[in-house]
Every structure is written in structure tokens, then in C-alpha cells.
C-alpha positions as CSV (number, residue, x, y, z in Angstrom):
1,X,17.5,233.0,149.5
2,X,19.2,230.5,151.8
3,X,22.3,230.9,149.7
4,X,22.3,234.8,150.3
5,X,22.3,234.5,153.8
6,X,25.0,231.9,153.4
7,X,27.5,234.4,151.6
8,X,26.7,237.0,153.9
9,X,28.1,235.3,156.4
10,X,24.7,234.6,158.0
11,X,24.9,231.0,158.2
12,X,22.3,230.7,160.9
13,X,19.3,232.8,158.4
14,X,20.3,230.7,155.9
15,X,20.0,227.6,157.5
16,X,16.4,228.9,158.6
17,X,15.3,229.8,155.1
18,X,16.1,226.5,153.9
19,X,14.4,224.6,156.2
20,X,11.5,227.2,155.6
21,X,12.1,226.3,151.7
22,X,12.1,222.4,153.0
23,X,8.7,222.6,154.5
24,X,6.6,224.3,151.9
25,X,8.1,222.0,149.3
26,X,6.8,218.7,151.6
27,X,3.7,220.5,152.3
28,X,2.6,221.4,148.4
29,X,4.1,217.6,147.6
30,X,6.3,219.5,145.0
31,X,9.8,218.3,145.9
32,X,12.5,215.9,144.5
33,X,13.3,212.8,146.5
34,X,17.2,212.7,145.9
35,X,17.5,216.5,146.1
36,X,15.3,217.1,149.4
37,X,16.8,213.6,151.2
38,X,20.4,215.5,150.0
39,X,19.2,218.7,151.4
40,X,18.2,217.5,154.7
41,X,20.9,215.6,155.4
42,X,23.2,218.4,154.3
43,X,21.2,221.0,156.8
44,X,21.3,218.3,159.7
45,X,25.0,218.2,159.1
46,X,24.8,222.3,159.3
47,X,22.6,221.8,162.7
48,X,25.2,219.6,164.1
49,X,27.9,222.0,163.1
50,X,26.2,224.3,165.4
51,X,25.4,221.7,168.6
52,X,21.2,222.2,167.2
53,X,21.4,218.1,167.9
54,X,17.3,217.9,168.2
55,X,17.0,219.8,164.5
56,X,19.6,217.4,163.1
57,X,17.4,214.6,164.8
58,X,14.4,215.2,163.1
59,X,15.5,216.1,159.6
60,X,17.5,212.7,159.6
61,X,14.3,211.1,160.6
62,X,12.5,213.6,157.9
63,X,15.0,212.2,155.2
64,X,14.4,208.5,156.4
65,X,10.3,208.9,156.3
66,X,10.4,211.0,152.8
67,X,12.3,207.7,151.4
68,X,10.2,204.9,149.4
69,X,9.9,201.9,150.8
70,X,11.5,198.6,149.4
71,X,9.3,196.4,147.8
């Protein structure tokens, strides 16, 4: 859906749907680690784009807490 948005040159609903997308994936622990990290840093690149510095903020820190730690 966040791609439709996308090409209809609604950047903005798009962005929302995939953050929407984002959060039920974390909260049903159904989500990829590369591909969500990707996706977050991708949409906090897209948030910074529009000068949304606190979203871009917390997605980073979202993409950093999703990681696995070292061992």
C-alpha cells in the first residue's frame, strides 16, 4: 500500500503506511531483521527528507534495538 501512495505522488501517506506496516510486523514478531533494520533506516532517511527529525530519531534507535546483540 505504501508503494501506491508512493507513485501517486503521496509521499507523505506512503511513508505513514509503512511505518503502520512496520509496527504490526514488530508487534506480531513476524518481521525480517535485515529487511525491517533496511526499512527503517530507509523511512528515517524519508523523515529527514521532510525535516520529521524526532521520527527519524526513533526509527534509527528502533533499527539499533531490533539488532541482536554481539556475543
Amino acid at each position: 500500500m505504501a508503494q501506491v501512495y508512493s507513485k501517486l505522488d503521496n509521499v507523505e501517506q506512503g511513508m505513514n503506511y509503512c511505518a503502520l506496516t512496520m509496527k504490526r510486523q514488530l508487534s506480531q514478531n513476524e518481521y525480517d531483521i535485515k529487511d525491517w533494520v533496511q526499512n527503517a533506516t530507509t523511512l528515517a532517511d524519508a523523515f529527514l527528507s521532510k525535516d520529521h527529525f524526532a521520527q527519524a530519531e526513533y526509527l534509527l534507535y528502533a533499527a539499533y534495538h531490533v539488532l541482536p546483540e554481539d556475543t
